[in-house]
VMD Tcl script that builds the backbone (N, CA, C; Angstrom):
set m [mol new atoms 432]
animate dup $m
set s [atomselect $m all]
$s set {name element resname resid chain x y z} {
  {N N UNK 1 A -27.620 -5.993 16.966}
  {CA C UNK 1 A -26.606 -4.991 17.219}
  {C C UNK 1 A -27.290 -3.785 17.863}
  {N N UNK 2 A -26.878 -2.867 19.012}
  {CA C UNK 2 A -27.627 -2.195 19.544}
  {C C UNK 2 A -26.771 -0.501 18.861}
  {N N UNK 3 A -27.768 0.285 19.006}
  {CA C UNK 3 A -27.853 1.400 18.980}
  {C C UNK 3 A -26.815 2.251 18.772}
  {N N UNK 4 A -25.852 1.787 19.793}
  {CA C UNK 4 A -24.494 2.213 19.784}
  {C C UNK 4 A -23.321 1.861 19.445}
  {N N UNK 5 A -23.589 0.039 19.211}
  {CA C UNK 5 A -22.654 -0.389 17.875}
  {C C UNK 5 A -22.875 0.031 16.661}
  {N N UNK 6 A -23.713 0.133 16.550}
  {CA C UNK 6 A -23.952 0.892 14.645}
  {C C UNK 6 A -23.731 2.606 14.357}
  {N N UNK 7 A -23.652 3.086 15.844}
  {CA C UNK 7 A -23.350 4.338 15.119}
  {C C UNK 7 A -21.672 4.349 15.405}
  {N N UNK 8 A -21.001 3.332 15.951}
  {CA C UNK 8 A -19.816 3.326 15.750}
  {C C UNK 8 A -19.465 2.776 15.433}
  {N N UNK 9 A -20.231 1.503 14.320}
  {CA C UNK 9 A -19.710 0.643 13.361}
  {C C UNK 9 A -19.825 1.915 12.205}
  {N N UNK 10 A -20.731 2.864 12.020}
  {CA C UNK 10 A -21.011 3.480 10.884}
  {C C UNK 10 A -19.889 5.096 10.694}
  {N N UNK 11 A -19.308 5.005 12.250}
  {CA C UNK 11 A -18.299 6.308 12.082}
  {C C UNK 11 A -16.932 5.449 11.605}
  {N N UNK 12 A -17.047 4.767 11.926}
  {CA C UNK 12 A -15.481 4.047 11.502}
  {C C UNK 12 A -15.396 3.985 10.491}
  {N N UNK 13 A -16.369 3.599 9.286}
  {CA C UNK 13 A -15.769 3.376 8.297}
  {C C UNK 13 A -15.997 4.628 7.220}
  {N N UNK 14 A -17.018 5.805 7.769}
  {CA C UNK 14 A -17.436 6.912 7.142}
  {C C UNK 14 A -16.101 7.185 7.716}
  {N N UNK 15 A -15.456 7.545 8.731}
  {CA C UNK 15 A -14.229 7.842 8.719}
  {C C UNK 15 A -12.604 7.702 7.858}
  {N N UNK 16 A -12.702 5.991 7.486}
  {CA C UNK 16 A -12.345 5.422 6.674}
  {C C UNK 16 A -12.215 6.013 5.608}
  {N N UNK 17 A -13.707 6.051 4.843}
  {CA C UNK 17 A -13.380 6.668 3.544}
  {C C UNK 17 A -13.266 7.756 3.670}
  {N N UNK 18 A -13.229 9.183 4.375}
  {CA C UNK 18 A -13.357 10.215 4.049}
  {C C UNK 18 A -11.406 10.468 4.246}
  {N N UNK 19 A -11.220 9.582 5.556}
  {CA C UNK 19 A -9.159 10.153 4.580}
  {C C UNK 19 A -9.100 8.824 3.340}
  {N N UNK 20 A -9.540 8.041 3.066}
  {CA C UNK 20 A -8.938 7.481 2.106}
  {C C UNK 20 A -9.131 8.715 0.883}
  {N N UNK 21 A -10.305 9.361 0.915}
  {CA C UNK 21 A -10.857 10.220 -0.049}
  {C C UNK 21 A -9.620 11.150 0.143}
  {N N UNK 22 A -9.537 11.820 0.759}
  {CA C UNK 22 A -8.601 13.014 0.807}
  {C C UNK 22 A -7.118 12.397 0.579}
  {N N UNK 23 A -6.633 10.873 0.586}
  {CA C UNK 23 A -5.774 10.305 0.508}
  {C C UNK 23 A -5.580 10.129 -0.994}
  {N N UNK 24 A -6.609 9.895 -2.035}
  {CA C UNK 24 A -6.702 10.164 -3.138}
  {C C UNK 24 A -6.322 12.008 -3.974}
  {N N UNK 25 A -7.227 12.560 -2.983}
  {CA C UNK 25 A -6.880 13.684 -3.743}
  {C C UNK 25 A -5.283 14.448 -3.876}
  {N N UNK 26 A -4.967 14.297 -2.386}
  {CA C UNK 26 A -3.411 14.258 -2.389}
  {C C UNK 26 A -2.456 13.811 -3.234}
  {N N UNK 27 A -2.979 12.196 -3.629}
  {CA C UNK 27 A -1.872 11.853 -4.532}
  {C C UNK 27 A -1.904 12.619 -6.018}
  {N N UNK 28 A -3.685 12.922 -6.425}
  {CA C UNK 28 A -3.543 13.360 -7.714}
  {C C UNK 28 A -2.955 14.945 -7.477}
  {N N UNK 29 A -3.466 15.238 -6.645}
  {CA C UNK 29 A -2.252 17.549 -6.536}
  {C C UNK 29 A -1.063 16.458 -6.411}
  {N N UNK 30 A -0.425 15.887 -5.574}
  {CA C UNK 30 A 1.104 15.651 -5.713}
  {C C UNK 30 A 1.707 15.604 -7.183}
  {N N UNK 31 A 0.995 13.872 -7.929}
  {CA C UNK 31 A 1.209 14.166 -9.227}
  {C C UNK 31 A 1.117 14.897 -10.124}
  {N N UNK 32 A 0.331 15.925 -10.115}
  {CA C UNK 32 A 0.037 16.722 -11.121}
  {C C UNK 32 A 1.258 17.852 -10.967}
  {N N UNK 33 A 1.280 18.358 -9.774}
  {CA C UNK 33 A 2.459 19.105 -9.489}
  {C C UNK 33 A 3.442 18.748 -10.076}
  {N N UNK 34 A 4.066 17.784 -10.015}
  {CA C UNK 34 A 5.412 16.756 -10.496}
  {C C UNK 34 A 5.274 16.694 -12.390}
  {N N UNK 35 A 4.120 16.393 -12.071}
  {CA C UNK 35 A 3.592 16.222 -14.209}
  {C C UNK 35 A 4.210 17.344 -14.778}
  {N N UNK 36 A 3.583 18.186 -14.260}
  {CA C UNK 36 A 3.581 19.559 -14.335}
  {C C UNK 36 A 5.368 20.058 -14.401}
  {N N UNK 37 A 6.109 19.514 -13.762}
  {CA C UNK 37 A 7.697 19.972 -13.810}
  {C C UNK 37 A 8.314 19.164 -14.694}
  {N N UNK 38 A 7.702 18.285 -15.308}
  {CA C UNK 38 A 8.564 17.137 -16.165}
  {C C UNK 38 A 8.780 17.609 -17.762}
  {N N UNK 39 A 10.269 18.070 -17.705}
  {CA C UNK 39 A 11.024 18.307 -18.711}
  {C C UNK 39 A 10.830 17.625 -20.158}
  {N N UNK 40 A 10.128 16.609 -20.173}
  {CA C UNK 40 A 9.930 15.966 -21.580}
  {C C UNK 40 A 8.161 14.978 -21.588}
  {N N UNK 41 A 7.633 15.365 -22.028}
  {CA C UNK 41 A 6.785 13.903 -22.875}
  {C C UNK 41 A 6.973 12.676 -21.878}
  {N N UNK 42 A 8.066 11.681 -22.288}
  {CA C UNK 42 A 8.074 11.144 -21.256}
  {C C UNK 42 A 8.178 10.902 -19.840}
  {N N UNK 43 A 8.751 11.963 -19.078}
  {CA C UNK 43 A 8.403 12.151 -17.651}
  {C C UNK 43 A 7.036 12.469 -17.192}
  {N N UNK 44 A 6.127 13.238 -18.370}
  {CA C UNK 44 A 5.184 13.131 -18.096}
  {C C UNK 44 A 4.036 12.112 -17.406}
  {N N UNK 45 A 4.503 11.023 -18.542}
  {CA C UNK 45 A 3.790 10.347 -18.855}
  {C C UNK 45 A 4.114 9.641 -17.467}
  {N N UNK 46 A 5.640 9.173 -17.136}
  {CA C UNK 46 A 5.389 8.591 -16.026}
  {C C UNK 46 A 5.015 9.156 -15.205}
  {N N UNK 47 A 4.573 10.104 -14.814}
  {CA C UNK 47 A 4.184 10.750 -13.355}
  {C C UNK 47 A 2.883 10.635 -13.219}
  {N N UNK 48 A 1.785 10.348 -14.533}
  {CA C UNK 48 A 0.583 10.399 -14.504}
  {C C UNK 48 A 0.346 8.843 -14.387}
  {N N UNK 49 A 1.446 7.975 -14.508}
  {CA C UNK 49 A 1.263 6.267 -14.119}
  {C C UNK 49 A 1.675 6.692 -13.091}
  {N N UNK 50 A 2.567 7.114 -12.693}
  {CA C UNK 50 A 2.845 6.652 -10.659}
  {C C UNK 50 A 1.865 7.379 -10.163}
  {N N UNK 51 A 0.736 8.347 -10.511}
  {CA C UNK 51 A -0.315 8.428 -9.470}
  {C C UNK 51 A -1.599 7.568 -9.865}
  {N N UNK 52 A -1.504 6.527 -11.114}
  {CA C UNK 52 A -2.777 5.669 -10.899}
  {C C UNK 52 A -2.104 4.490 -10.254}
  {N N UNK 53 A -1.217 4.269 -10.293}
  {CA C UNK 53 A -0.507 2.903 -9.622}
  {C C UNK 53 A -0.758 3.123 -8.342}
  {N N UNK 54 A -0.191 4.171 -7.808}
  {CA C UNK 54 A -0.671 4.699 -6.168}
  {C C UNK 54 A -1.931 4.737 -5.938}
  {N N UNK 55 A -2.821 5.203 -6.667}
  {CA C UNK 55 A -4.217 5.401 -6.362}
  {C C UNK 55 A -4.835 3.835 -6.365}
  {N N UNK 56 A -4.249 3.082 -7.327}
  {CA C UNK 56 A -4.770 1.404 -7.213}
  {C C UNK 56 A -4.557 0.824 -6.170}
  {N N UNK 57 A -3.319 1.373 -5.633}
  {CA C UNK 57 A -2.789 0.447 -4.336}
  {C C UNK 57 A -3.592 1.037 -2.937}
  {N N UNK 58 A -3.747 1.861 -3.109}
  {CA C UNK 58 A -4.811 2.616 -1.775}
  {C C UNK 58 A -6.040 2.144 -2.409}
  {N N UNK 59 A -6.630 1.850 -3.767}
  {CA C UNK 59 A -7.703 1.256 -3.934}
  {C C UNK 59 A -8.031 -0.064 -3.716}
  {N N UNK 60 A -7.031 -1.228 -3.765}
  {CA C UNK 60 A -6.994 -2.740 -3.257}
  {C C UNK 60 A -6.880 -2.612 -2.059}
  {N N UNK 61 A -6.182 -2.011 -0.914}
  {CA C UNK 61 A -5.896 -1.837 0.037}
  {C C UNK 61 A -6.936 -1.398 1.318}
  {N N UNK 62 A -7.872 -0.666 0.824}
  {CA C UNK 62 A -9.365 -0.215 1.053}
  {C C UNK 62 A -10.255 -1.321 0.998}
  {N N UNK 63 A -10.341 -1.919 -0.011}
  {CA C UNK 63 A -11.026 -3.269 -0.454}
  {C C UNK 63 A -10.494 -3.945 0.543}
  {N N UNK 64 A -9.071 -4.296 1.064}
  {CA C UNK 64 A -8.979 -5.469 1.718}
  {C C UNK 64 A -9.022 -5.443 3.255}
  {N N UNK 65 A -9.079 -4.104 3.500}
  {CA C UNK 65 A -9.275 -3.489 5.401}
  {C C UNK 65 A -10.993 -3.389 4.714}
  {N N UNK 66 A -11.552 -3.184 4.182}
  {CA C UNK 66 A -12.919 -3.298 4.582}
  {C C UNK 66 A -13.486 -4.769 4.704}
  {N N UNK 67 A -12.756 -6.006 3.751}
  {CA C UNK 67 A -13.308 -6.902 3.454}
  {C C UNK 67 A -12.819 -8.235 4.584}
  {N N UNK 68 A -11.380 -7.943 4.862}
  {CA C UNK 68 A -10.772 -8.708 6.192}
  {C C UNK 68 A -10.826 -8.000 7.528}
  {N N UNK 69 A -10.264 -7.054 7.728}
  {CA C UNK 69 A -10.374 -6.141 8.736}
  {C C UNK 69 A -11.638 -5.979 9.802}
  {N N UNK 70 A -12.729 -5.184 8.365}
  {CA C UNK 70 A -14.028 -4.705 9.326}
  {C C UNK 70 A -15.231 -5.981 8.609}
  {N N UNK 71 A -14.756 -6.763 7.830}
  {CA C UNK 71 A -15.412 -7.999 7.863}
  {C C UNK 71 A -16.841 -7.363 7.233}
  {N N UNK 72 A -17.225 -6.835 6.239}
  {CA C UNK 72 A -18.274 -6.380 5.521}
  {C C UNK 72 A -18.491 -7.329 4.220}
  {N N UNK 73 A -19.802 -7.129 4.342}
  {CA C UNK 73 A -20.160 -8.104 3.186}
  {C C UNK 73 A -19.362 -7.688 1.409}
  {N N UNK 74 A -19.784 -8.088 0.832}
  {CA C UNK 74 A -19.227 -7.289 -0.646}
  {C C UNK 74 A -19.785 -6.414 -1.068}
  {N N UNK 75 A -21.027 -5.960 -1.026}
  {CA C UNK 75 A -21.826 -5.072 -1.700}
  {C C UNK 75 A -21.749 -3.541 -0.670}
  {N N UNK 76 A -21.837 -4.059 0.780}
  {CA C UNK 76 A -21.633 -2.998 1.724}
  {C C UNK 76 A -19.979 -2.549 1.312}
  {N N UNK 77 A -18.785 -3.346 1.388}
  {CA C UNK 77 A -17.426 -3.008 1.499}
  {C C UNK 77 A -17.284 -2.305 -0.189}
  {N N UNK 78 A -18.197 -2.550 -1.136}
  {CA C UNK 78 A -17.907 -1.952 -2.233}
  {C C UNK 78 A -18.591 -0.403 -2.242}
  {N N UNK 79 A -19.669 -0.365 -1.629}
  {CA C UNK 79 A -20.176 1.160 -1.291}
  {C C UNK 79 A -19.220 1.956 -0.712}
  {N N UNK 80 A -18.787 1.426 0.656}
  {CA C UNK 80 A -17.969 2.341 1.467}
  {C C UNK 80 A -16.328 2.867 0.514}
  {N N UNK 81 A -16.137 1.703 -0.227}
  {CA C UNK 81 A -15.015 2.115 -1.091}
  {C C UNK 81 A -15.449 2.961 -2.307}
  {N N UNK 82 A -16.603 3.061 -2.948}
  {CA C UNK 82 A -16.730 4.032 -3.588}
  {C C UNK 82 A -17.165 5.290 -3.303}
  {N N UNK 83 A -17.283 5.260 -2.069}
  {CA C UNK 83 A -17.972 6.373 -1.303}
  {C C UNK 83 A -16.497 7.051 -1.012}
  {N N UNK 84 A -15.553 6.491 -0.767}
  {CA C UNK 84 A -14.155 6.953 -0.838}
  {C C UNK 84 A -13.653 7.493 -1.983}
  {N N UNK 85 A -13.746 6.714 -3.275}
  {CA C UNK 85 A -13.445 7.456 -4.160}
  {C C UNK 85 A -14.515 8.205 -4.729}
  {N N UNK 86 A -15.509 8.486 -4.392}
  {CA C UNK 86 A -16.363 9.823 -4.593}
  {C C UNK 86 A -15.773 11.288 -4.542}
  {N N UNK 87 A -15.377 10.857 -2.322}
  {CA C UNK 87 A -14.978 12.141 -2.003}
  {C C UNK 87 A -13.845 12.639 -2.589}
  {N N UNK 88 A -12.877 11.613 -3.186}
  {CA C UNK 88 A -11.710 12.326 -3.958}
  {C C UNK 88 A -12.124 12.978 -5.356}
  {N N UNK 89 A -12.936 12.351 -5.443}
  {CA C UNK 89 A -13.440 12.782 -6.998}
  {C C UNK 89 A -14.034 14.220 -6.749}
  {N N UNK 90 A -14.744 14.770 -5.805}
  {CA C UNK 90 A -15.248 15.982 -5.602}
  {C C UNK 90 A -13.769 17.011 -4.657}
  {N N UNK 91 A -12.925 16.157 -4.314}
  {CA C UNK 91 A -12.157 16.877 -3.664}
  {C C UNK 91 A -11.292 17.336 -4.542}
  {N N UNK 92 A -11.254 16.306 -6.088}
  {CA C UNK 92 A -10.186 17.215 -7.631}
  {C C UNK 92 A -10.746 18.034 -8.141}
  {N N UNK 93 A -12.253 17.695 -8.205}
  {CA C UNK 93 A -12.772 18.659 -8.956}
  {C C UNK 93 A -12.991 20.164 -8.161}
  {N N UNK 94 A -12.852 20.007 -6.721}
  {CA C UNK 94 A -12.959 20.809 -6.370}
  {C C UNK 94 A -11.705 22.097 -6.173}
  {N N UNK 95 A -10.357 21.223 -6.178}
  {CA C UNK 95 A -9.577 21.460 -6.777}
  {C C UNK 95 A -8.800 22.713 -8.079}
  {N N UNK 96 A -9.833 21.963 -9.148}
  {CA C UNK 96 A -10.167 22.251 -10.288}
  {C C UNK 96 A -10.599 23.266 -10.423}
  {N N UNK 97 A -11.936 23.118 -10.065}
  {CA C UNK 97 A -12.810 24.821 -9.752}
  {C C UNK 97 A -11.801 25.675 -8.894}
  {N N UNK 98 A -10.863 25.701 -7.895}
  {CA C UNK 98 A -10.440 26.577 -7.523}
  {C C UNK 98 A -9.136 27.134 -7.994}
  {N N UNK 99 A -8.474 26.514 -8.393}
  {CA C UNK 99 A -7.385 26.740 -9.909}
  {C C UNK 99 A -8.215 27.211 -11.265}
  {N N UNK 100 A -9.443 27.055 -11.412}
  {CA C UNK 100 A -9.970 28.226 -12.372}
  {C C UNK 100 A -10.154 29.251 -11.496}
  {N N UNK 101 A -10.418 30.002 -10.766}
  {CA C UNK 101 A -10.750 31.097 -10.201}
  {C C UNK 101 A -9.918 32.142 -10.647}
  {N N UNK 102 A -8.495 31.563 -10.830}
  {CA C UNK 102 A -7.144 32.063 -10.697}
  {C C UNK 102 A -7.145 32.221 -12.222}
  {N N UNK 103 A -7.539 31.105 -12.940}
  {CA C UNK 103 A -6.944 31.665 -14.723}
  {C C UNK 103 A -7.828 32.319 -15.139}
  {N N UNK 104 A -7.884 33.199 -15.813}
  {CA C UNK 104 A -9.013 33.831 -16.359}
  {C C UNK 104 A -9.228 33.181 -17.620}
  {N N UNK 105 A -10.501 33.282 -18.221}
  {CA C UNK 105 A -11.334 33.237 -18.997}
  {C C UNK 105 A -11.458 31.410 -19.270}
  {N N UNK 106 A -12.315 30.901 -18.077}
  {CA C UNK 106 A -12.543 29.885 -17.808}
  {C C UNK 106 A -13.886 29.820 -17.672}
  {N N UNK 107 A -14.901 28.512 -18.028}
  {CA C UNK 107 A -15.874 28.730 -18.055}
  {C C UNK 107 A -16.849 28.015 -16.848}
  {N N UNK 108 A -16.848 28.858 -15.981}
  {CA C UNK 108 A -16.907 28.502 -14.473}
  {C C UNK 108 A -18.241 27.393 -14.178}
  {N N UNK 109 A -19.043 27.555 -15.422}
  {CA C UNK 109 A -20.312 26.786 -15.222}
  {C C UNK 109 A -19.799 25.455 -15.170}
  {N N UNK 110 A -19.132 24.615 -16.005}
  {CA C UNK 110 A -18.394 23.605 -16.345}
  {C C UNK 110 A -18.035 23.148 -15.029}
  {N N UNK 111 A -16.962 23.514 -14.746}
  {CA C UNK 111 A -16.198 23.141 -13.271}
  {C C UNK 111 A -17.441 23.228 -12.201}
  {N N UNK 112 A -18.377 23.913 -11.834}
  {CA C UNK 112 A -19.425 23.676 -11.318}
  {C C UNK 112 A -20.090 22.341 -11.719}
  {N N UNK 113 A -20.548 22.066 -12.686}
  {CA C UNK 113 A -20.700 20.780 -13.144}
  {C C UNK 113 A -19.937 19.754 -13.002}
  {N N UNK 114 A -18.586 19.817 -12.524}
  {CA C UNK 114 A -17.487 18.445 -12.371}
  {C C UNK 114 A -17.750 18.656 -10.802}
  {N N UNK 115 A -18.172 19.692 -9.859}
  {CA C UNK 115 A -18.058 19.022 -8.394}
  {C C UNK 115 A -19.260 17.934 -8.453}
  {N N UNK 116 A -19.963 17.718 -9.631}
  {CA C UNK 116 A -21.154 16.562 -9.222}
  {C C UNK 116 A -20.449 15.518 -10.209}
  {N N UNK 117 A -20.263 15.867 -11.267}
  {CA C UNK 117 A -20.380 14.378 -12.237}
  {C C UNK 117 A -19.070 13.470 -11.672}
  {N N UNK 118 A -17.952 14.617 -11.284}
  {CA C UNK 118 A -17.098 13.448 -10.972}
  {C C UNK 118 A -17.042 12.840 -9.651}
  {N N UNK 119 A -17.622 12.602 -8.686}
  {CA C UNK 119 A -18.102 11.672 -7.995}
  {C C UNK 119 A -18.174 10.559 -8.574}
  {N N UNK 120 A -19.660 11.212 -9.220}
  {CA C UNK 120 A -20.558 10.095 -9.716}
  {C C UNK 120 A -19.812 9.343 -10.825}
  {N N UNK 121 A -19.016 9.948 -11.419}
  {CA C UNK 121 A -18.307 9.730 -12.308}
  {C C UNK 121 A -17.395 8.338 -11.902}
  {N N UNK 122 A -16.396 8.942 -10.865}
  {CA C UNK 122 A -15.614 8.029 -10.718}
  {C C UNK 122 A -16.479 6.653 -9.775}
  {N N UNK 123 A -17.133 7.167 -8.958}
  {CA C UNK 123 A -17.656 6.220 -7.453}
  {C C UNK 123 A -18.712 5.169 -8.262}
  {N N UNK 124 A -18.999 5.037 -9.347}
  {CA C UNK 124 A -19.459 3.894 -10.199}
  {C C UNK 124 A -18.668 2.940 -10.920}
  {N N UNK 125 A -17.849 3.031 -11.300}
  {CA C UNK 125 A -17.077 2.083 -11.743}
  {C C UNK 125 A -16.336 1.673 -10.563}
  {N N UNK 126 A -15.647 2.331 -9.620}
  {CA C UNK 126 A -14.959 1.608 -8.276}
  {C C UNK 126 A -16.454 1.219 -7.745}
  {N N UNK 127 A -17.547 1.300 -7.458}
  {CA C UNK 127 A -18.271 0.009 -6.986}
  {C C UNK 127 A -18.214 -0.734 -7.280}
  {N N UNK 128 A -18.234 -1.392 -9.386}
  {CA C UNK 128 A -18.581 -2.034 -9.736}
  {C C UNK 128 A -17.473 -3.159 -9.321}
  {N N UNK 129 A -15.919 -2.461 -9.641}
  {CA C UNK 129 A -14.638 -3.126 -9.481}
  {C C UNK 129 A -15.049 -3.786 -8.000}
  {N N UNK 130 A -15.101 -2.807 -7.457}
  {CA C UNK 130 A -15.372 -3.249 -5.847}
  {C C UNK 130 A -16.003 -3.958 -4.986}
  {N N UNK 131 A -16.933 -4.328 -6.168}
  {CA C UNK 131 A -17.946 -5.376 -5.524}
  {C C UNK 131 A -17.519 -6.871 -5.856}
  {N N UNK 132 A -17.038 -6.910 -7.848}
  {CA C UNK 132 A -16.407 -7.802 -7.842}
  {C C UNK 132 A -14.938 -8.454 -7.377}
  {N N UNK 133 A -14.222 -7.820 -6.678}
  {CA C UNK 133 A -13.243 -7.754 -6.210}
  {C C UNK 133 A -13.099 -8.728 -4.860}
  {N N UNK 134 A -14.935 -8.052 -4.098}
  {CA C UNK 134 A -15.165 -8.123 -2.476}
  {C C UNK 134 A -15.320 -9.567 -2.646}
  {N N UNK 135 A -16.038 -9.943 -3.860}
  {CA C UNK 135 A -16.884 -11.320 -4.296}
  {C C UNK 135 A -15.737 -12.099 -4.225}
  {N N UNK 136 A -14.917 -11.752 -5.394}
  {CA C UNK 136 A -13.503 -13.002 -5.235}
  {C C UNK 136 A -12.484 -12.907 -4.167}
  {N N UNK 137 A -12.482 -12.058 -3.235}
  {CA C UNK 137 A -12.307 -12.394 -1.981}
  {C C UNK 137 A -12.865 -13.150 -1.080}
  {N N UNK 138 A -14.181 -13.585 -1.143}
  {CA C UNK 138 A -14.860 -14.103 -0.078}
  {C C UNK 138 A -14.776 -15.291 -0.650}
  {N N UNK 139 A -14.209 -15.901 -1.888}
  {CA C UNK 139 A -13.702 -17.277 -1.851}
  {C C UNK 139 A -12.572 -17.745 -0.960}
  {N N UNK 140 A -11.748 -16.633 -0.101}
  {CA C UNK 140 A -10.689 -17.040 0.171}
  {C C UNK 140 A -10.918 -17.423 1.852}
  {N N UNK 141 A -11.021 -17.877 2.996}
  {CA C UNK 141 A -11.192 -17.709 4.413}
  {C C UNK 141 A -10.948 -16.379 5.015}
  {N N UNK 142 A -11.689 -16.134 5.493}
  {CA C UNK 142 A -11.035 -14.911 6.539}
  {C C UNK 142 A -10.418 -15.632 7.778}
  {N N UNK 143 A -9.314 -14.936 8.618}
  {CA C UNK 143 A -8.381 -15.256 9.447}
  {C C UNK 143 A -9.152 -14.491 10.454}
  {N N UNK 144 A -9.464 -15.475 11.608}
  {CA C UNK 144 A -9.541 -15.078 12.761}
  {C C UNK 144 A -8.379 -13.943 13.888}
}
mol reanalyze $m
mol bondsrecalc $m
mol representation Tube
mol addrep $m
């Protein structure tokens, strides 16, 4: 592969994840907003399932444009997908930290500490999913 396929095999999919990332963070401010207006306990509750249900379906969906689509092995298509949900993970927490700014008597060190752990936080277990996921896909043919 020369020189200039790889740096535009490597923007495409850094591209990829970085709106899937911001595609994540969106849904969790949407839901939370909505959480946030729900008149009882139970509306709550559903609003905090319709943004992991959404977030799953942009999470299989990622998995399956990296794994049919751009045709990546499993271990590569599981990086780039957790590398996606990284950036959402730093894009809530970042979030987070900036909705403390606003409340007072918050303990700002903390939220400094979630723009790192939750990355790392979340972008490890979606590898792990992600790799096994990529794996039992590649039992199936890819379509020309």
């Amino acid at each position: 592969m020369s020189i200039d396929m790889e740096a535009a095999d490597r923007g495409r999919w850094l591209g990829t994840a970085l709106l899937v990332g911001v595609v994540y963070v969106l849904v969790g401010l949407l839901f939370t907003a909505l959480s946030g207006s729900a008149t009882s306990r139970a509306w709550f509750f559903r609003w905090r399932l319709g943004a992991w249900v959404v977030s799953a379906v942009v999470y299989a969906g990622h998995i399956g444009y990296e794994h049919f689509r751009l045709r990546y092995s499993a271990a590569i298509a599981a990086f780039h997908v957790a590398a996606a949900v990284a950036v959402g993970g730093f894009g809530l927490a970042l979030a987070a930290t900036a909705h403390a700014l606003v409340v007072p008597n918050q303990n700002l060190w903390l939220f400094a500490l979630a723009l790192v752990l939750w990355p790392a936080i979340t972008a490890l277990p979606a590898y792990v999913v992600a790799l096994a996921g990529c794996a039992m896909l590649s039992l199936f043919p890819r379509r020309v």
